[in-house]
C-alpha positions as CSV (number, residue, x, y, z in Angstrom):
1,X,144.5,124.2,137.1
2,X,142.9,123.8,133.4
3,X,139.6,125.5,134.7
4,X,141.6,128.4,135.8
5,X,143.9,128.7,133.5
6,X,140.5,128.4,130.9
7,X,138.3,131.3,132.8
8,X,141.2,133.7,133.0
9,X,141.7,133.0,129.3
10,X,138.1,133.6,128.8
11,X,138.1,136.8,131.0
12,X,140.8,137.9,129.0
13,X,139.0,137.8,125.7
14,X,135.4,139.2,127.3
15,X,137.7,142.1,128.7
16,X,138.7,143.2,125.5
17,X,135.2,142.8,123.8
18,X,134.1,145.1,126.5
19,X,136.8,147.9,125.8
20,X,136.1,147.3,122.2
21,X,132.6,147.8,122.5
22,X,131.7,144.8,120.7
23,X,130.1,142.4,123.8
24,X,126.4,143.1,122.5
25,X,126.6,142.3,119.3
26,X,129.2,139.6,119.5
27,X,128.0,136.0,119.8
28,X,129.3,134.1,122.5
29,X,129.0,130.2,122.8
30,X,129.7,127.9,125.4
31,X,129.2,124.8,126.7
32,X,131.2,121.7,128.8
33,X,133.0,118.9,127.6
34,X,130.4,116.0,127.4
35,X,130.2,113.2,129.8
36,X,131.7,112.3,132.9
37,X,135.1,110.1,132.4
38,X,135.1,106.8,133.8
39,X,138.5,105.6,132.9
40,X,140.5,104.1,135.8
41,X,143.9,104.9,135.9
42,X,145.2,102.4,138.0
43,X,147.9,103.1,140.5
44,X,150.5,100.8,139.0
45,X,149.8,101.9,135.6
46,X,153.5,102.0,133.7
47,X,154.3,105.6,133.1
48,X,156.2,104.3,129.6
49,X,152.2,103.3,128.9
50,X,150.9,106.8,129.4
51,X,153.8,108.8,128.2
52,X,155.8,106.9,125.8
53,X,153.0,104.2,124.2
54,X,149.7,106.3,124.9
55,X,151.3,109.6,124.5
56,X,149.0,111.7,126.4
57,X,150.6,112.7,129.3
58,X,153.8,114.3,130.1
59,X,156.4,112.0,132.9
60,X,157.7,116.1,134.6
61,X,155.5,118.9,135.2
62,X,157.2,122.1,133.0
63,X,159.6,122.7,135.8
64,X,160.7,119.4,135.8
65,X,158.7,118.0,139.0
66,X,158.2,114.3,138.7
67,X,154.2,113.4,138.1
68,X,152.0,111.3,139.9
69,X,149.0,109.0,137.9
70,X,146.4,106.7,139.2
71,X,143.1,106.3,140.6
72,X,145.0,108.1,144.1
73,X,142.2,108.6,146.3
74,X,144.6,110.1,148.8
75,X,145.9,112.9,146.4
76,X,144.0,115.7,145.1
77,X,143.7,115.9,141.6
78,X,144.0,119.0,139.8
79,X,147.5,120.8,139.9
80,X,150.1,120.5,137.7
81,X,151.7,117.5,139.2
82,X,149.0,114.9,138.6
83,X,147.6,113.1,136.1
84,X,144.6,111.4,138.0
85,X,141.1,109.8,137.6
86,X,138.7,109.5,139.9
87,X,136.8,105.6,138.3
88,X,133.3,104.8,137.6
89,X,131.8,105.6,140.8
90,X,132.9,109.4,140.5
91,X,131.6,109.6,137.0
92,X,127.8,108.4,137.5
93,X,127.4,110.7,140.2
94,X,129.0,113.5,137.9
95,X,126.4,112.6,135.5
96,X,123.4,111.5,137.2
97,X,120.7,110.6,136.2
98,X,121.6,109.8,132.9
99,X,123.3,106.2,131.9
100,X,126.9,105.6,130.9
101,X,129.5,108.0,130.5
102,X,132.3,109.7,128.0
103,X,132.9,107.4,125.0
104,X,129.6,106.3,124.9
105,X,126.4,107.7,123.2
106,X,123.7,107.3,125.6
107,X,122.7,110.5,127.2
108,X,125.5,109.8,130.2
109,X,128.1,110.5,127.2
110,X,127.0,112.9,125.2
111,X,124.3,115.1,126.9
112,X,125.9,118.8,127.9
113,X,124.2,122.2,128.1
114,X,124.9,125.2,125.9
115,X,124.9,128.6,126.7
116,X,124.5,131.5,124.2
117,X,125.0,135.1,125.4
118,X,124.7,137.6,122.0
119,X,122.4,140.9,123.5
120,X,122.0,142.3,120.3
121,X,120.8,139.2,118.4
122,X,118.2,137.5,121.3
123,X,115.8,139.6,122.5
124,X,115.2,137.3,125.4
125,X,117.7,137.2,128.8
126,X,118.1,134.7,130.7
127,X,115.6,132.4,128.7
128,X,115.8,128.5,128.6
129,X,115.4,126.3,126.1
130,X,114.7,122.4,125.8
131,X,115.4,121.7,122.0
132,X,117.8,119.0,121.2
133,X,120.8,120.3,119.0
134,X,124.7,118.8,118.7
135,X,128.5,120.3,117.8
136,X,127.9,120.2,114.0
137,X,125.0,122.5,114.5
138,X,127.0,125.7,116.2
139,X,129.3,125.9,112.6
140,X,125.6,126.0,111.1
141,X,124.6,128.6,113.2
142,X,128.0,131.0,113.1
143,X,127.4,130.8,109.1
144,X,123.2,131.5,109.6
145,X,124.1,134.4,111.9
146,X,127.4,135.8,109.7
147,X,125.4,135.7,106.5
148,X,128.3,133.5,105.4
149,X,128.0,130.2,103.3
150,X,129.7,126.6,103.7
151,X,132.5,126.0,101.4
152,X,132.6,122.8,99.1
153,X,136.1,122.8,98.7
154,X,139.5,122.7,100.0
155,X,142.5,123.5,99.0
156,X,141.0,122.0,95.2
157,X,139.2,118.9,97.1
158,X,135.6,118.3,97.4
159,X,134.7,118.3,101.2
160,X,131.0,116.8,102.3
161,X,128.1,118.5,102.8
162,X,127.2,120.6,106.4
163,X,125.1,118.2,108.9
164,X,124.4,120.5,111.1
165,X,121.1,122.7,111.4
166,X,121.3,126.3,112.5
167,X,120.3,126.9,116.0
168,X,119.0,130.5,115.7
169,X,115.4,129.7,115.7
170,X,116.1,128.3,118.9
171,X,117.2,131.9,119.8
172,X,113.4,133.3,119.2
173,X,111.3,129.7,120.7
174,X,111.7,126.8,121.8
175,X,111.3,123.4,119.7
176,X,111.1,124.2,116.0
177,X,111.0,121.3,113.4
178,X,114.6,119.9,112.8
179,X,116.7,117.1,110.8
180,X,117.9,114.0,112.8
181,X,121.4,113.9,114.4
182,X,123.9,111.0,114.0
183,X,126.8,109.9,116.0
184,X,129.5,107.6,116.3
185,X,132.3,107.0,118.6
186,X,134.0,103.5,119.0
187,X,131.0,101.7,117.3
188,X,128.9,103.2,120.1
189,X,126.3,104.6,117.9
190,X,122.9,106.9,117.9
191,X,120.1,108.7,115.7
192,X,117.7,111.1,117.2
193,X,115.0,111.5,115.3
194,X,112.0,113.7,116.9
195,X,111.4,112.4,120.3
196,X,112.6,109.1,119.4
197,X,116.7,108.2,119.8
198,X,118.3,105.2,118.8
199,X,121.5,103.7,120.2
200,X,123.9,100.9,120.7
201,X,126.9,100.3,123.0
202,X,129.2,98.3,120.8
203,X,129.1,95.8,119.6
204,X,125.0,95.5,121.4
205,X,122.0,95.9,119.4
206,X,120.3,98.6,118.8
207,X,117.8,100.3,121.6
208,X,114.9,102.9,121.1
209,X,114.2,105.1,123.7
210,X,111.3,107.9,124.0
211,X,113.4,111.0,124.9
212,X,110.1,113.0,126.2
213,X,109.1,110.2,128.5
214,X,112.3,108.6,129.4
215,X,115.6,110.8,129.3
216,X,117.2,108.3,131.4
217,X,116.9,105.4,128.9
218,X,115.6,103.1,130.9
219,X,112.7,101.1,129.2
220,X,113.8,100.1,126.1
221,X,110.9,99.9,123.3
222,X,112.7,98.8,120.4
223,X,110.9,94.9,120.8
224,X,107.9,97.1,120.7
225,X,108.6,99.1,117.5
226,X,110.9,97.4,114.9
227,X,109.8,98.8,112.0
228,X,110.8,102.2,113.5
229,X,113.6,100.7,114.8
230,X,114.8,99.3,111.1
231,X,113.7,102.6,109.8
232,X,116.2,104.4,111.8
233,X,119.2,101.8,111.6
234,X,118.9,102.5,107.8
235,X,119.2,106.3,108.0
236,X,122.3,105.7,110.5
237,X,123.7,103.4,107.9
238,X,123.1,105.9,105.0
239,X,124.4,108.7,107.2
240,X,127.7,106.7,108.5
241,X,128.0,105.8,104.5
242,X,128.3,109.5,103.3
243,X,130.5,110.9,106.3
244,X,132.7,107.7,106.2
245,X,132.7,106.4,109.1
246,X,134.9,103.1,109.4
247,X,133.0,100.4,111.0
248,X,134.6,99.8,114.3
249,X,134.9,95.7,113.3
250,X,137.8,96.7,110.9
251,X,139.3,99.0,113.0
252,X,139.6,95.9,115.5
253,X,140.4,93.5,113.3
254,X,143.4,96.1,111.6
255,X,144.5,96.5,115.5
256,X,144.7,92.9,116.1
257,X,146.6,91.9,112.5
258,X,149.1,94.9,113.5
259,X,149.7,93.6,117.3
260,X,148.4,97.2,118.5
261,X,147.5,96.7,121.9
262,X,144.6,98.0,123.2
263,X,144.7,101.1,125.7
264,X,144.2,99.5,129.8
265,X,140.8,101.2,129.6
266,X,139.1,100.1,126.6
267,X,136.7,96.9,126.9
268,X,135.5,94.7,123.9
C-alpha cells in the first residue's frame, strides 16, 4: 500500500514536470530505503507496546478497522490493516549477499543503489557507475548543480560544516578521488576510506575489510593491519567529535538510570 501510494505520488509529480516542460533539465534522485528489516514482531506483542509505549503504529486503520501485528506468516502483509514483519530469515534473503541488516553498518544495513535521471545535465543514458557515495553527499550535489552555497547559520546559530562530497563528477566517470564517509547508528559504527571500510557492531571491535576484494565482509584483516586500523578509529573518533555524536555507552547507561525499557527488538 505505501509503494503505491509512493509511485502514484511520484507519477504525479513527473506528470507535471512533463506538462511543464522541465523533465530534461530537472534533476531527479532516487534510491531505496537501506537494508532489509529483521525485527520480529512477535505475534503476542502487546499492542499498548507498539501504539501507546513505542508509538509507531496506529491500534484502527483510518476507517476504524481493527489492526493485526506480528511475525503472521499466514497473513499477507501490506494493506492497511497490518502492521507485520516478516524476521531474520526474510531479511538476509532481501539482502543477500551482503551481511547484517537495517540498524547495522555493515554493507547488509546500509548498502542501496541510487538512481539519477537529469537529460540535460548527463550526457550519458543509461550508464552505471561503481563509486561509493552516502545521504550527506546528494545535499552536496543539489548545491554543486544549483550553483548554491551551504549556509553557516540558522536562525542566528552556528550549524556544522557540510560532510558530504558532490556526486557530479560521478555524473561524467566513474571513481574520482573522494573524502572518507562516517557513520553511526546505535554504536554500530563505520569509515570508508578508499577501498578500505572500517566497522563495528556494538559494542564489538573494530573490523577492516577490503571493499574491492571482499564486499561481503567476510575475511576480516584488521589483525593484519593495525596501524591502518588505529589510523582509521582516530579519524572516526575525530569525526563522531565534531558532529556530536553521543557514545551509545551513555545513552545506555541514561536508559537504565531512567527505567526506559528497551524496545522487544533491540539486543545488547
Amino acid at each position: 500500500a505505501q509503494i503505491d501510494r509512493m509511485d502514484q505520488g511520484i507519477g504525479r509529480i513527473l506528470a507535471a514536470l512533463e506538462k511543464a516542460g522541465q523533465i530534461d533539465n530537472t534533476m531527479i534522485v532516487f534510491l531505496s530505503d537501506n537494508g532489509a528489516c529483521a525485527e520480529d514482531i512477535p505475534e503476542n506483542v502487546g499492542i499498548d507496546e507498539l501504539v501507546d509505549k513505542l508509538m509507531i503504529a496506529r491500534a484502527q486503520t483510518r476507517g476504524g478497522e481493527p489492526v493485526h501485528f506480528g511475525n503472521d506468516t499466514a497473513r499477507m502483509p501490506g494493506p492497511e490493516n497490518t502492521y507485520q514483519s516478516y524476521g531474520t530469515a526474510w531479511a538476509n534473503l532481501s539482502n543477500t549477499p551482503f551481511r547484517l541488516y537495517k540498524h547495522w553498518i555493515h554493507e547488509g544495513g546500509i548498502s542501496t543503489p541510487l538512481i539519477v535521471h537529469w537529460p540535460q545535465g548527463i550526457a550519458e543514458r543509461g550508464g552505471i557507475r561503481h563509486a561509493p557515495g552516502y545521504l550527506p553527499d546528494i545535499m552536496a550535489t543539489i548545491l554543486d548543480v544549483t550553483g548554491s552555497s551551504y549556509p553557516q547559520e540558522y536562525e542566528g546559530r552556528a550549524i556544522a560544516p557540510l560532510e558530504g562530497q558532490s556526486l557530479a563528477p560521478v555524473f561524467r566517470a566513474d571513481g574520482p578521488a573522494r573524502g572518507p564517509m562516517f557513520w553511526e547508528h546505535e554504536g554500530n559504527a563505520a569509515v570508508r576510506i578508499g577501498k578500505w571500510k572500517l566497522v563495528r557492531r556494538y559494542p564489538g571491535p573494530w573490523e577492516l575489510y577490503d571493499m574491492e576484494t571482499d564486499r561481503t565482509e567476510l575475511h576480516d584483516l584488521a589483525a593484519r593491519h593495525p596501524e591502518r586500523v588505529a589510523d582509521m578509529a582516530r579519524q572516526y573518533d575525530a569525526w563522531a567529535e565534531r558532529c556530536g555524536v553521543i557514545p551509545r555507552d551513555k545513552i545506555v547507561a541514561l536508559m537504565h538510570r531512567q527505567g526506559v525499557t528497551r524496545a522487544f527488538w533491540e539486543k545488547d
